[in-house]
Structure formats: structure tokens, C-alpha cells
SEPAVO-537986 format. One record per residue (C-alpha): residue in three letters; x negated, y, z negated. Coordinates in pm, 1 decimal. Layout:
<sites>
<r: ALA c1: X c2: Y c3: Z> $
...
</sites>
This chain:
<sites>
<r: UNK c1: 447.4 c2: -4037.5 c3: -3633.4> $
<r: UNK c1: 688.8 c2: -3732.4 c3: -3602.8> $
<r: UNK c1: 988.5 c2: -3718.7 c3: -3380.8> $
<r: UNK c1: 853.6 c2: -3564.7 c3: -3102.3> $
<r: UNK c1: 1024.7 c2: -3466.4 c3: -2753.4> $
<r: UNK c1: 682.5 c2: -3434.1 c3: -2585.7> $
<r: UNK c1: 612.9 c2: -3767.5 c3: -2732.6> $
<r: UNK c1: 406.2 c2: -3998.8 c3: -2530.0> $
<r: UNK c1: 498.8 c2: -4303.2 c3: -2734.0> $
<r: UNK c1: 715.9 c2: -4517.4 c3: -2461.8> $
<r: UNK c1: 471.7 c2: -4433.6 c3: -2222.4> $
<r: UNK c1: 123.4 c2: -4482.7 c3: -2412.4> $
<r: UNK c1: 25.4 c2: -4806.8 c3: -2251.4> $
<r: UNK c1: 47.1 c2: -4597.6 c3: -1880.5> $
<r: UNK c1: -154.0 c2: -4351.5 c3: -2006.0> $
<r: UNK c1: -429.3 c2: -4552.2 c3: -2204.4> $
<r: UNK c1: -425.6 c2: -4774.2 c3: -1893.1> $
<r: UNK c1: -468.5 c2: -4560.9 c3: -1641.5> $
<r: UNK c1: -791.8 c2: -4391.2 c3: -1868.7> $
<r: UNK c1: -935.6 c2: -4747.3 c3: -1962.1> $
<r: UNK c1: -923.0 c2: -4784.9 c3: -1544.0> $
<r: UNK c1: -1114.1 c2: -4488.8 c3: -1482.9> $
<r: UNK c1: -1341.5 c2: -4550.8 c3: -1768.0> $
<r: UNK c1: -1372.3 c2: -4915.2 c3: -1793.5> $
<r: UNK c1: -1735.1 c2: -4851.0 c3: -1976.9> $
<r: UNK c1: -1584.9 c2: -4591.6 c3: -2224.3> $
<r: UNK c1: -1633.1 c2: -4264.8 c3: -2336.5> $
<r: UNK c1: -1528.7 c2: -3905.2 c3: -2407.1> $
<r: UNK c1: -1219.4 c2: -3843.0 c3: -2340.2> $
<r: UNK c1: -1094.8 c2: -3533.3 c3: -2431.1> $
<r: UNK c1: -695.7 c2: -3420.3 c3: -2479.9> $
<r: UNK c1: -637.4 c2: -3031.9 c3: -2454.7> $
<r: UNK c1: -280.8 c2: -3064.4 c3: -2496.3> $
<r: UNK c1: -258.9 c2: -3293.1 c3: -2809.3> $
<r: UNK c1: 95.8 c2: -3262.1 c3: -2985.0> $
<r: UNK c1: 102.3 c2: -3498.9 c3: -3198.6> $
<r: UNK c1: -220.5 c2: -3689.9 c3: -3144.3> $
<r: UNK c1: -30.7 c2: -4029.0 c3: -3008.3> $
<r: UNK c1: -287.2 c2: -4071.8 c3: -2730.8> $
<r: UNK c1: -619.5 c2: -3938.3 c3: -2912.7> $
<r: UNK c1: -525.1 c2: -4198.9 c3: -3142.2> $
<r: UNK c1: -453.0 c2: -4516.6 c3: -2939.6> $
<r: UNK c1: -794.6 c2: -4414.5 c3: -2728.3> $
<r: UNK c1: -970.0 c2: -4405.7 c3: -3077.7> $
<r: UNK c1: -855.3 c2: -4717.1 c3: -3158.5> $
<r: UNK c1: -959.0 c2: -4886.3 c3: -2809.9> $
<r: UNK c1: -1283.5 c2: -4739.2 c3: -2906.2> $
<r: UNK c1: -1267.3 c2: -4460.2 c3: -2707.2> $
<r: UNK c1: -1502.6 c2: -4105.2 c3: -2815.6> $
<r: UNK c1: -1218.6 c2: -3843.1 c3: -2841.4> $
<r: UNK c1: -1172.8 c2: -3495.4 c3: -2884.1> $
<r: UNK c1: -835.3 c2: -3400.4 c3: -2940.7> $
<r: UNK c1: -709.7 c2: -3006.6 c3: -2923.1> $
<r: UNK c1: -399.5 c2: -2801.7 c3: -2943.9> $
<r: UNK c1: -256.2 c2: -2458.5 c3: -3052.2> $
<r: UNK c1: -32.0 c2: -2487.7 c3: -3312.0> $
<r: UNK c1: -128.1 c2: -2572.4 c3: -3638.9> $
<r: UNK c1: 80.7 c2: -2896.4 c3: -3720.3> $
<r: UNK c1: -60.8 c2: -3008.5 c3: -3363.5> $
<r: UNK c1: -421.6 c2: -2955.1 c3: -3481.4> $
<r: UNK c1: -342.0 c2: -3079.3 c3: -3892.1> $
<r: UNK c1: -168.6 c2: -3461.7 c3: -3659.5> $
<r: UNK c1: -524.4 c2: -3415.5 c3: -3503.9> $
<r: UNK c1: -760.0 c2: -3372.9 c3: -3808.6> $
<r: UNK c1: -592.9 c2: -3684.1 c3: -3969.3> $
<r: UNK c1: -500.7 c2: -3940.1 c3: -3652.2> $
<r: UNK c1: -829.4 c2: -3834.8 c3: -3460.8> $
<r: UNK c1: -1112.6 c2: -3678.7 c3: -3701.3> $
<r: UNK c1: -1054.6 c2: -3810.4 c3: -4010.2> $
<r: UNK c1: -1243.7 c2: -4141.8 c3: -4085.0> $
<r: UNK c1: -1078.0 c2: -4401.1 c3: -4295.8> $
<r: UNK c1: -1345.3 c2: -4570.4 c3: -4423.3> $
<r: UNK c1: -1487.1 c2: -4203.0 c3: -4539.4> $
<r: UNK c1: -1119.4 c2: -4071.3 c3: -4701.6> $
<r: UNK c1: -880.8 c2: -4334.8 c3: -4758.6> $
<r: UNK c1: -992.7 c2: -4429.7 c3: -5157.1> $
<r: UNK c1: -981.8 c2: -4061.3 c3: -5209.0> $
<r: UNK c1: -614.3 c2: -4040.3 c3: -4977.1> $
<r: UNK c1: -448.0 c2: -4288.5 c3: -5184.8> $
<r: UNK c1: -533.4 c2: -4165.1 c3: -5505.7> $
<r: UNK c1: -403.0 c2: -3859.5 c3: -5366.7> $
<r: UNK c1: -120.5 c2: -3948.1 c3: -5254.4> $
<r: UNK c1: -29.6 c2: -4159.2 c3: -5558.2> $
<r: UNK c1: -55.4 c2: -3766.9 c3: -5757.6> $
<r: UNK c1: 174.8 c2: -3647.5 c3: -5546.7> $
<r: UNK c1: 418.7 c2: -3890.5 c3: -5578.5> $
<r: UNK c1: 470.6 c2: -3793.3 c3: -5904.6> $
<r: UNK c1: 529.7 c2: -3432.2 c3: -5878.8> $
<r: UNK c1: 858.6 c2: -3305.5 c3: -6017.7> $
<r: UNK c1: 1090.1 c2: -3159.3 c3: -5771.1> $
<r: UNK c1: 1088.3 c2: -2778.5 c3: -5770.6> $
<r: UNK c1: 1268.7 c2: -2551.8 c3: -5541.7> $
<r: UNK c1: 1119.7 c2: -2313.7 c3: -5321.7> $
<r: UNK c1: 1121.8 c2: -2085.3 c3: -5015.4> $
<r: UNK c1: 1146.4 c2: -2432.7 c3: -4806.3> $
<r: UNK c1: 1404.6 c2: -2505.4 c3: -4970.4> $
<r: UNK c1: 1592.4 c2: -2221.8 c3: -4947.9> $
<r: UNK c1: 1512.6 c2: -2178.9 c3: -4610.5> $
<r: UNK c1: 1568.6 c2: -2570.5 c3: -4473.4> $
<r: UNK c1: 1804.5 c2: -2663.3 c3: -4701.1> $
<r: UNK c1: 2091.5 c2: -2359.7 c3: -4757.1> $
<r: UNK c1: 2032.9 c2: -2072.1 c3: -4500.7> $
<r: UNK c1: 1979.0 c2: -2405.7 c3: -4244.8> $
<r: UNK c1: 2014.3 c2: -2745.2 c3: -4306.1> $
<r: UNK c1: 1757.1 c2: -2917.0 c3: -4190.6> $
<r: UNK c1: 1671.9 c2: -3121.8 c3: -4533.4> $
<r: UNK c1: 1916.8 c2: -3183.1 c3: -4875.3> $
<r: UNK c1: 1863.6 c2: -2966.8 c3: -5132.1> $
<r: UNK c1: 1757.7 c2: -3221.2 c3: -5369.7> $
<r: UNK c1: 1452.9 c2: -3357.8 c3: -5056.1> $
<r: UNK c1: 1382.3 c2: -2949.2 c3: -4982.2> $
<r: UNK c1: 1303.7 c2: -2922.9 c3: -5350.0> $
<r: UNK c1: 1013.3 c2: -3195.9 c3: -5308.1> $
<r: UNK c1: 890.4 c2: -3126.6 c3: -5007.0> $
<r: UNK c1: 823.4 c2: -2748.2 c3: -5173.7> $
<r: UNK c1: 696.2 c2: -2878.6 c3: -5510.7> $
<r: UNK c1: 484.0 c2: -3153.9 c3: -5315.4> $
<r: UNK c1: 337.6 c2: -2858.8 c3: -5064.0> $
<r: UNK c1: 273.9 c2: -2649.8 c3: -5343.1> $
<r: UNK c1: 47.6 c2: -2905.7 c3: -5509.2> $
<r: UNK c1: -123.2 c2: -2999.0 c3: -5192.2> $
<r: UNK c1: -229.2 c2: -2597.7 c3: -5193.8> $
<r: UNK c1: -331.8 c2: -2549.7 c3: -5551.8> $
<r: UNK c1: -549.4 c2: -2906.3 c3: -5490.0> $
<r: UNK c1: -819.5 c2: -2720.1 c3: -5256.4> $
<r: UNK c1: -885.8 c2: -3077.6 c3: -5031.9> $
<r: UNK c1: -1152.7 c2: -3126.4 c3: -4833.8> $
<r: UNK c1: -1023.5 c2: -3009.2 c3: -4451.3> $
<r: UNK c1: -971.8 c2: -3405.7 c3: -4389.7> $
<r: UNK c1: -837.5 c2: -3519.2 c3: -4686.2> $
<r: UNK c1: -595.0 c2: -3212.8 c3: -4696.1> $
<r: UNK c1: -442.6 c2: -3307.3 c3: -4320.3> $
<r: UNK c1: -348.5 c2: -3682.8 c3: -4427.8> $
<r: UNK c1: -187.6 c2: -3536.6 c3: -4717.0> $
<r: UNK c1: -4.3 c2: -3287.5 c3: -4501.8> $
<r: UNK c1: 61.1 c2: -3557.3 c3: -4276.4> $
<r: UNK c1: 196.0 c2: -3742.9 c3: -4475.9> $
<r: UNK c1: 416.5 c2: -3476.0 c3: -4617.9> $
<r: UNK c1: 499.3 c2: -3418.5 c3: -4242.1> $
<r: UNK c1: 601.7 c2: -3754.0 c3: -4187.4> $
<r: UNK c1: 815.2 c2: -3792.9 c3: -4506.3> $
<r: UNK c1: 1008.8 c2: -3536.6 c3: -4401.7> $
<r: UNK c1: 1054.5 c2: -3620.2 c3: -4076.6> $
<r: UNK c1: 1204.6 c2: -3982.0 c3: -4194.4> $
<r: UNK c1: 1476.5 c2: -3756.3 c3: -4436.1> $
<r: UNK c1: 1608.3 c2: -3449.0 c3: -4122.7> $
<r: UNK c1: 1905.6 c2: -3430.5 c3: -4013.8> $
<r: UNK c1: 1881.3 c2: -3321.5 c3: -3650.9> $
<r: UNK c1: 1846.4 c2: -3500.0 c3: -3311.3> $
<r: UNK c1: 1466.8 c2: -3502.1 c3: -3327.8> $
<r: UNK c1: 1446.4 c2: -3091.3 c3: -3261.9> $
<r: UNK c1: 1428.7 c2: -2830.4 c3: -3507.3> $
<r: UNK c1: 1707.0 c2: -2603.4 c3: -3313.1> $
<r: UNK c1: 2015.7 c2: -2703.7 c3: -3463.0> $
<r: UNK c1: 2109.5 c2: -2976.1 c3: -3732.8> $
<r: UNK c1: 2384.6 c2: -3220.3 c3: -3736.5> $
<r: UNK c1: 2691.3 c2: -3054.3 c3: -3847.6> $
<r: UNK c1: 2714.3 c2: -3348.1 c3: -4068.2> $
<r: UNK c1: 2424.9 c2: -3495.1 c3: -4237.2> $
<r: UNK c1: 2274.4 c2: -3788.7 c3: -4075.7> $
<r: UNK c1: 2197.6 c2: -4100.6 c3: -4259.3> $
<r: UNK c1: 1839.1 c2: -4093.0 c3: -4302.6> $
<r: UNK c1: 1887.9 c2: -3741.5 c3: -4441.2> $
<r: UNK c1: 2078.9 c2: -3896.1 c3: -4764.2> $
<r: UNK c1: 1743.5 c2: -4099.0 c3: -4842.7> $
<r: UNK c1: 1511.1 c2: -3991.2 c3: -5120.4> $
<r: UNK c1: 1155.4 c2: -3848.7 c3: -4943.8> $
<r: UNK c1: 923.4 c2: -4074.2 c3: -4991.4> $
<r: UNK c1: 549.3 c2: -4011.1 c3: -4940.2> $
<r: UNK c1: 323.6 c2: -4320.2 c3: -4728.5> $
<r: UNK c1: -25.1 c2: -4321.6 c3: -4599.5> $
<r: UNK c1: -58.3 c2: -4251.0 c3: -4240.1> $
<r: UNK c1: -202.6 c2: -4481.3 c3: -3997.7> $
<r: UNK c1: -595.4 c2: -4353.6 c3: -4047.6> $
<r: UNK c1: -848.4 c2: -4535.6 c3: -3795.1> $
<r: UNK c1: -1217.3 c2: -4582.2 c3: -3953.0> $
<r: UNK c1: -1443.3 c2: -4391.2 c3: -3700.6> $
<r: UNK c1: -1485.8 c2: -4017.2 c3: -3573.5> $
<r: UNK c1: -1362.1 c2: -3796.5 c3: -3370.8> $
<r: UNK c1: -1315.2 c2: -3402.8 c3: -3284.7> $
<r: UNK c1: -986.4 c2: -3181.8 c3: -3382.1> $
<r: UNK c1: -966.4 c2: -2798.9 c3: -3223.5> $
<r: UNK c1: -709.5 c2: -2537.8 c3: -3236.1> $
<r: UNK c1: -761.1 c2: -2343.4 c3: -2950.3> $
<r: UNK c1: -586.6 c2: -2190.9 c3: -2661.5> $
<r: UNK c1: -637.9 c2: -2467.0 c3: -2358.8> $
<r: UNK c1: -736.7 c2: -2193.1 c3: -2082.8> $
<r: UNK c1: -1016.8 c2: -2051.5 c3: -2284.1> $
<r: UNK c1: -1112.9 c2: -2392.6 c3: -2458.3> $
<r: UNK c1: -1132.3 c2: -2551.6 c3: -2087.9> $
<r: UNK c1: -1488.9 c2: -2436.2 c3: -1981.2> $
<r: UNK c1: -1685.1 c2: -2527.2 c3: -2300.4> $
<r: UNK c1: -1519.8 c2: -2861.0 c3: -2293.9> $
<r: UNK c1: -1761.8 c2: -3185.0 c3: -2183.7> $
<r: UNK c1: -1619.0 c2: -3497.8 c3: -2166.1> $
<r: UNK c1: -1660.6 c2: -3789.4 c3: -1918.3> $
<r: UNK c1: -1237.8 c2: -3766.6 c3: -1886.3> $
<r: UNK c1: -993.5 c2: -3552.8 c3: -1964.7> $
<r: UNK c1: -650.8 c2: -3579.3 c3: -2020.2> $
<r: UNK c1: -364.9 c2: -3279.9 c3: -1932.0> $
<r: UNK c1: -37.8 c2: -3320.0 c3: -2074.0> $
<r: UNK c1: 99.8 c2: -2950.1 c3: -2119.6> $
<r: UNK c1: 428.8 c2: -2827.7 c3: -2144.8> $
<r: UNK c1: 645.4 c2: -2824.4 c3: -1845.2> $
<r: UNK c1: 911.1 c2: -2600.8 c3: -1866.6> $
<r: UNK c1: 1037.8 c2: -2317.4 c3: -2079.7> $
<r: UNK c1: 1120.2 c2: -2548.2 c3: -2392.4> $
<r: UNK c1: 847.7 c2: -2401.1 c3: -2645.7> $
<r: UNK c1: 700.7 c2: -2665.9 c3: -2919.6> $
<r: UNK c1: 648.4 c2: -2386.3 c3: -3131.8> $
<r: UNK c1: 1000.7 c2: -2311.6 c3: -3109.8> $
<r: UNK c1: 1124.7 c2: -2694.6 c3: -3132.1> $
<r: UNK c1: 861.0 c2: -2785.5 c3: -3430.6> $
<r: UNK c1: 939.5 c2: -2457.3 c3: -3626.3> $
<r: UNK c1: 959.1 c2: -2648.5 c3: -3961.9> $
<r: UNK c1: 636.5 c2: -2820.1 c3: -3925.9> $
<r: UNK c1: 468.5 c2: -2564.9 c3: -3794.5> $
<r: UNK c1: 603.6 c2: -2326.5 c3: -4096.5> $
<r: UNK c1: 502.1 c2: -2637.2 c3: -4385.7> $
<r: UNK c1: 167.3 c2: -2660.3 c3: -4220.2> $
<r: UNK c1: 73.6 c2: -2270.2 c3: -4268.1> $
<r: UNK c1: 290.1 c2: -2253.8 c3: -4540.9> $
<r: UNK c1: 281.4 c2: -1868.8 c3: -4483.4> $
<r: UNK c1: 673.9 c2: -1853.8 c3: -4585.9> $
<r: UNK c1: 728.0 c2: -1621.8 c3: -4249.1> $
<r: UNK c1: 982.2 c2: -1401.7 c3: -4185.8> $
<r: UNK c1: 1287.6 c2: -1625.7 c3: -4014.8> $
<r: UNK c1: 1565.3 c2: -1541.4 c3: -3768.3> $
<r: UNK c1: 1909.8 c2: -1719.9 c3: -3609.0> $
<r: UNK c1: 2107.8 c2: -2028.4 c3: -3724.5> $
<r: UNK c1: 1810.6 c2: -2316.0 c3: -3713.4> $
<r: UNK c1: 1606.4 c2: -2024.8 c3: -3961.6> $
<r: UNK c1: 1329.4 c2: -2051.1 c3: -3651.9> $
<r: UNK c1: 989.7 c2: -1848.4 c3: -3774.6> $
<r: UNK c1: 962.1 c2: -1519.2 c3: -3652.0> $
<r: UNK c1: 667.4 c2: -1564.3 c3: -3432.4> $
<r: UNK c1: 850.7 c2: -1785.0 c3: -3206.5> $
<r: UNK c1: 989.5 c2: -1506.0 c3: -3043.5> $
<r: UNK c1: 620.5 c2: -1378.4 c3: -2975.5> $
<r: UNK c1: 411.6 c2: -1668.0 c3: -2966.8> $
<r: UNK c1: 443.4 c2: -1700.8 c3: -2579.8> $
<r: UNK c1: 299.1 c2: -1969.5 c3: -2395.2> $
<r: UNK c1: 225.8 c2: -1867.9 c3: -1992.6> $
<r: UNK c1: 350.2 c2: -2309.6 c3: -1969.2> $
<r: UNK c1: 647.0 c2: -2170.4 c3: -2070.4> $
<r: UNK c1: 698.9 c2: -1979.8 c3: -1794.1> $
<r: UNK c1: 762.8 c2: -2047.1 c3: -1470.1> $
<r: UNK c1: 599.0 c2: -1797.9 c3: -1314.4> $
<r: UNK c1: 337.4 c2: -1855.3 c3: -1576.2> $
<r: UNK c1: 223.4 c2: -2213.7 c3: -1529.6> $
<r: UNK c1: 50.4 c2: -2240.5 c3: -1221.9> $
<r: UNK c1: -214.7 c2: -1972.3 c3: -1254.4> $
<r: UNK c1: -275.6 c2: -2145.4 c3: -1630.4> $
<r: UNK c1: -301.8 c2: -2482.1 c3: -1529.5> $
<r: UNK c1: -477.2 c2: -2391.7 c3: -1259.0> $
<r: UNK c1: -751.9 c2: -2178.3 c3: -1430.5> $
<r: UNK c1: -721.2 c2: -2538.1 c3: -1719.3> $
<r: UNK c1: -814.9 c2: -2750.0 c3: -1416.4> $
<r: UNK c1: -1057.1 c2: -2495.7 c3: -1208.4> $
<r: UNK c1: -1257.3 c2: -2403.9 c3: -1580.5> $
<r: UNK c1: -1297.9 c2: -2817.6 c3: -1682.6> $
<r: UNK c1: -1674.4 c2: -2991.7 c3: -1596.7> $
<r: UNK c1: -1532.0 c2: -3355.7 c3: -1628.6> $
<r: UNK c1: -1597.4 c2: -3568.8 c3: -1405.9> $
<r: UNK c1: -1251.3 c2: -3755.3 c3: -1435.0> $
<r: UNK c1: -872.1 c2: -3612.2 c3: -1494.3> $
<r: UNK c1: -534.4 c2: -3771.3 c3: -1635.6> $
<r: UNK c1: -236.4 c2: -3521.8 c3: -1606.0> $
<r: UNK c1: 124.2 c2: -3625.7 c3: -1744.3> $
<r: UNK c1: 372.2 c2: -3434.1 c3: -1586.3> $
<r: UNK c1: 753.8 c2: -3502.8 c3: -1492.8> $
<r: UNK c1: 998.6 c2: -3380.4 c3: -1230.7> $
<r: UNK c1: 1205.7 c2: -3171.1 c3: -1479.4> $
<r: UNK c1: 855.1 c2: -2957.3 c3: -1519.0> $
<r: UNK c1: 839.4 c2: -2618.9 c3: -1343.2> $
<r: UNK c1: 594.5 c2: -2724.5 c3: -1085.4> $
<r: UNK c1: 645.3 c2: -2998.1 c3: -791.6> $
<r: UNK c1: 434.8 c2: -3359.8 c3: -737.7> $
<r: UNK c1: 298.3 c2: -3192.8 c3: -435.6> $
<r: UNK c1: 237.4 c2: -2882.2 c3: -610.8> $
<r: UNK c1: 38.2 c2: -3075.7 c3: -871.4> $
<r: UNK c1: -109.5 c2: -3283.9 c3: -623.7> $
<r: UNK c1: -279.1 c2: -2979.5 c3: -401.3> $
<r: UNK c1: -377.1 c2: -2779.8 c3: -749.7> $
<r: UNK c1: -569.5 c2: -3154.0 c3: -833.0> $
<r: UNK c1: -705.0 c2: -3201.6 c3: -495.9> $
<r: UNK c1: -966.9 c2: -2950.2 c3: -474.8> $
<r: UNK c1: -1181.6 c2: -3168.1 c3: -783.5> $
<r: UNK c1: -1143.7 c2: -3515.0 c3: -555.0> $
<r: UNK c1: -877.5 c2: -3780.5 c3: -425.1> $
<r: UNK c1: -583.5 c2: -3738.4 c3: -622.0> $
<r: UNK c1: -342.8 c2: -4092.2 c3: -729.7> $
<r: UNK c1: -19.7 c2: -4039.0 c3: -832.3> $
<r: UNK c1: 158.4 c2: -4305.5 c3: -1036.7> $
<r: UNK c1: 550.5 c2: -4268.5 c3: -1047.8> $
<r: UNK c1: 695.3 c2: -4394.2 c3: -1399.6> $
<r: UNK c1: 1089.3 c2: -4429.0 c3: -1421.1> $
<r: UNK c1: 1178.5 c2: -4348.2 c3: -1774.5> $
<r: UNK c1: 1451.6 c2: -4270.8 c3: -1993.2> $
<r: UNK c1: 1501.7 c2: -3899.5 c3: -2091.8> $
<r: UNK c1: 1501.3 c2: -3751.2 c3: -2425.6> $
<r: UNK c1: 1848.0 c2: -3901.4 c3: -2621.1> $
<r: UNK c1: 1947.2 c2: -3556.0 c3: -2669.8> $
<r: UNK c1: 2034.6 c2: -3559.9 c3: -2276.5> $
<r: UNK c1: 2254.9 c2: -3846.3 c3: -2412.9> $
<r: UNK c1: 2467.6 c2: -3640.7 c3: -2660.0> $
<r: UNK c1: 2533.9 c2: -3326.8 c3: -2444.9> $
<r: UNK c1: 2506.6 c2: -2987.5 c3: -2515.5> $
<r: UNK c1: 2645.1 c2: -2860.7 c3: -2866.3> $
<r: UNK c1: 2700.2 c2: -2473.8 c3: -3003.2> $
<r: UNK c1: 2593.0 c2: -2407.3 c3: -3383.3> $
<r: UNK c1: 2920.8 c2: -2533.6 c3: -3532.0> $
<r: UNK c1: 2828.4 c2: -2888.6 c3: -3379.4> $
<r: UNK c1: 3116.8 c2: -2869.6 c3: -3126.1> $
<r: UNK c1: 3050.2 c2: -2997.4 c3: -2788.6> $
<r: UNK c1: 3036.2 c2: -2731.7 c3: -2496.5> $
<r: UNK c1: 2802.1 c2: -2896.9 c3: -2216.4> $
<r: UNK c1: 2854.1 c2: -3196.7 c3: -2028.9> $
<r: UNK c1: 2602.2 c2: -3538.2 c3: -2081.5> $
<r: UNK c1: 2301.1 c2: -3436.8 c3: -1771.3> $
<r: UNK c1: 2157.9 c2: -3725.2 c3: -1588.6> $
<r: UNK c1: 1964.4 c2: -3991.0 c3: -1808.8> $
<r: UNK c1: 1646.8 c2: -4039.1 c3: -1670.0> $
<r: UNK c1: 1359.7 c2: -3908.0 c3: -1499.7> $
<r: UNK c1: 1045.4 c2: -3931.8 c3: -1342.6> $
<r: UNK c1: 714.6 c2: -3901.7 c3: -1522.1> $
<r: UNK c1: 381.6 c2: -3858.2 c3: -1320.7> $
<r: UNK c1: 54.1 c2: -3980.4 c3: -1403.2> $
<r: UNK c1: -216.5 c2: -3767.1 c3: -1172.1> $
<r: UNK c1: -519.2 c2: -3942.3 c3: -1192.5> $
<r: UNK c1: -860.7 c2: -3816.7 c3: -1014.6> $
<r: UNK c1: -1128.7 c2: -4018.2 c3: -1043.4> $
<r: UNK c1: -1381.3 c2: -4201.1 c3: -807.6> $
<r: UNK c1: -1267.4 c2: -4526.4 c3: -941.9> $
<r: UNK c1: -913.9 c2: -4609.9 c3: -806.3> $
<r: UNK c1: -647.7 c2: -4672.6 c3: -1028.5> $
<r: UNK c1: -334.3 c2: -4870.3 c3: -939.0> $
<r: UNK c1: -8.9 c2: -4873.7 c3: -1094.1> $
<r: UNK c1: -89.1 c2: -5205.2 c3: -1175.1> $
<r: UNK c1: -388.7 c2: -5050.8 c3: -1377.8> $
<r: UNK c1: -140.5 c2: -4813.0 c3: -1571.5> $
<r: UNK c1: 141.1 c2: -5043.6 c3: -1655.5> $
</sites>
């Protein structure tokens, strides 16, 4: 899957743990804050009924293919796909010029497939299932080929390694089986949603995935938007608010999220670099039951290891400390230890 600074990949086995513990039967579980689909898909592969929503399109396309899509349905059909695709002549594009010389996210020679490769995924007409694991895969090729430190605000001011490789298409990780993929806002999604569980993991603090995924979310649309400032960011980022952005904004919509949701059961990720406090979190949880908190010690993000750089790629910030504390809030009338989420 996609580099991804909301990424729940060291921690999955917390996570699935602590929702196996407070549904040791199975069930629905639903995640309204999906990113890039890690969880929905580990839970579908432990068998797990999931539902898997977020707001921005490359969110919901991870989604579609990792959580919806059935392999056993699609993945004759994927292959053969993918196999055309493979064998479309570079041809450069608005991508390209836009990733690869006004930023330089991608080489010229990888911008010109990924455009020629898009285009032909387009002018195919896919089913809506069939077309995700082809953008996924797209995704995920050129995710393997950037050249930035996993965020889509600046690139390296030399090119990284992996950037120097040829793009190369694969299948993605499909899991036979079905499952549910929604883009929709999480505040007004919240009250229609029923689910025996479900899981919270929204941003924290005023770092917008819209803003950090800008490429993706651009390839997914393929709208070829309007772009502004060094890293060639989409337009709509500057408008495309999200009140979890905000500090003054987060509260009232998590709180509406938790107050609006039927479930019987609730998982919330959360850190202490996020805009609200444990005991914040804890009295917001506490009016739907007894709330557990788990305390995780993990690494942060390895751009907190490289320090702050301007566009040029010079340093200007100092290395910040290098690791923090995640929170899993769990509420649930089974009791979940950290020996349950480990």
C-alpha cells in the first residue's frame, strides 16, 4: 500500500486486536475515517463484515479495491487488465508536466507512463471495481518510483533511488469476499451508519490529507485542476477544509461523529500530537459507556527524523522529538486489555 503518514500499518495488530476483543463473535465493523483502507482490509481478511468510508477520492478508490472488490469476482478480468496496460507506450501529459517539470515528484520518462497508463484506464470504461484495482495499482506503482519523504509537499532536492526505477504495474493484494466503500463526509455519514463496531481514526491536527496526498488525489479524479506553489498542490486544497483540521474545529465534529453513531461498540485512534487531550477524548467517549484507554509508545513519522527543510532542500528546523504516544479508546461492554490489543 501507499506511503501514508496516517498509516496504521505498525500499529494494525493493536487495532485489529483490540476490535477482535470487543467482537470476539464477529461482525460489522465499520471505518468512517478510512485513508488508505489498511484496517478495513486486515478486518476483511480476519473475516470481519466491513464498511469502509472516507472523503477524498483516492481514500474511497484504496476502499473500492482493498474492501469492496471481491477477488474471486474481478481478479481474471484484473490481470488481463493489467497485463494491457503494461504495454501502453509512454506518452506525456498534464501529469507529467505537472509532477515531473513544474514539480518533481516523478522522472519525466515514469510521468510519461503514469499519464499514458491513466489515460487508457479512462478511455477503458471499467466496471466501478475493476476500474479501482487498476487505479490502485497505478497508485501504487507510482508510489514505489516518488521522490519525496512519503508526503506530497516537497520532493527531494535530489532524486531518490527508487525514483530512478522504471514504473512498474502489480496486482494489489485483493481479498475474495465483500464489503462496502463510501465517500462521504463522516459527520453527516455518522447517523445512517449501523454496525455492531465502529472504528474512529480522524485527523488530528491541522496537517490536511488532501493537502499531503495531492498527487493521488489529482490521478484519481484525473480532473487536471488548476495547481498552485512549489509541490504544484491542486487548487482545492486551499478550500477543501476539514473542521479536523482545525483546532477549534475538531471537537464539535467529533463530537457530533460520536453523539450521531447507533453502534453499540467504538475504537478511536488518536495520539498526543492531536489537537484534543486523552482526557478530553475520554469525557467526549464517556457519555456512550466505560471508556479503556490503551497507551501505545511508537515511533513518529521519519520525517520528524530528517528535520525541517525549505523548497531548495536546505535544512532550516531542528530534528523534534522521535516518538509519541498513540491512543486506542475503546468502549465496549466487553473489557479489553492491553494484553488484548498487543
Amino acid at each position: 500500500m501507499i506511503k501514508y503518514i496516517g498509516s496504521k500499518r505498525a500499529l494494525l495488530g493493536h487495532v485489529t486486536s483490540a476490535i477482535a476483543a470487543a467482537l470476539p463473535d464477529g461482525g460489522t465493523v465499520c471505518d468512517l475515517f478510512s485513508g488508505t483502507a489498511r484496517v478495513g482490509h486486515a478486518l476483511k481478511r480476519q473475516g470481519f463484515d466491513v464498511w469502509s468510508n472516507d472523503h477524498n477520492a483516492y481514500a474511497h478508490t484504496l476502499a473500492t479495491a482493498y474492501v469492496q472488490a471481491d477477488r474471486d469476482r474481478w481478479l481474471d478480468r484484473a490481470e488481463a487488465v493489467l497485463a494491457e496496460l503494461r504495454t501502453v507506450a509512454p506518452q506525456a501529459g498534464w501529469f507529467t508536466q505537472a509532477y515531473s517539470h513544474d514539480a518533481r515528484f516523478f522522472t519525466a520518462e515514469n510521468g510519461a507512463r503514469i499519464d499514458a497508463i491513466r489515460d487508457r484506464i479512462a478511455a477503458l470504461s471499467l466496471e466501478p471495481e475493476l476500474e479501482a484495482i487498476a487505479l490502485v495499482s497505478l497508485m501504487e506503482a507510482a508510489d514505489r518510483v516518488d521522490s519525496t519523504a512519503g508526503l506530497q509537499m516537497a520532493y527531494m532536492k535530489s532524486w531518490a533511488a527508487r525514483a530512478l526505477k522504471p514504473l512498474e504495474l502489480r496486482m494489489p493484494d485483493i481479498l475474495p469476499g465483500q464489503g462496502r466503500a463510501t465517500r462521504r463526509d463522516a459527520v453527516e455519514l455518522a447517523p445512517e451508519v449501523e454496525a455492531d463496531l465502529v472504528y474512529l481514526d480522524p485527523p488530528y491536527n491541522q496537517h490536511s490529507y488532501l493537502g499531503n496526498y495531492h498527487c493521488w488525489e489529482s490521478l484519481i479524479l484525473w480532473d487536471k485542476p488548476q495547481t498552485y506553489g512549489v509541490a504544484n498542490k491542486r487548487i482545492d486544497v486551499r478550500t477543501r477544509k476539514s473542521a479536523f483540521n482545525s483546532k477549534p474545529g475538531i471537537g464539535p465534529a467529533l463530537k457530533a461523529v460520536i453523539e450521531g453513531l447507533r453502534a453499540p461498540n467504538l475504537v478511536v485512534s488518536f495520539n498526543d500530537e492531536g489537537y484534543l487531550s486523552r482526557d478530553q477524548l475520554t469525557a467526549m467517549l464517556s457519555t456512550r459507556g466505560e471508556v479503556q484507554v490503551i497507551e501505545i509508545q511508537h515511533p513518529r513519522y521519519v520525517g520528524a527524523k530528517i528535520g525541517i527543510h525549505n523548497p531548495k532542500g536546505e535544512k532550516v528546523g531542528s530534528v523534534g522529538r522521535l516518538k509519541n504516544v498513540e491512543y486506542l479508546f475503546v468502549v465496549s461492554d466487553r473489557r479489553v486489555s492491553l494484553a488484548d490489543a498487543a
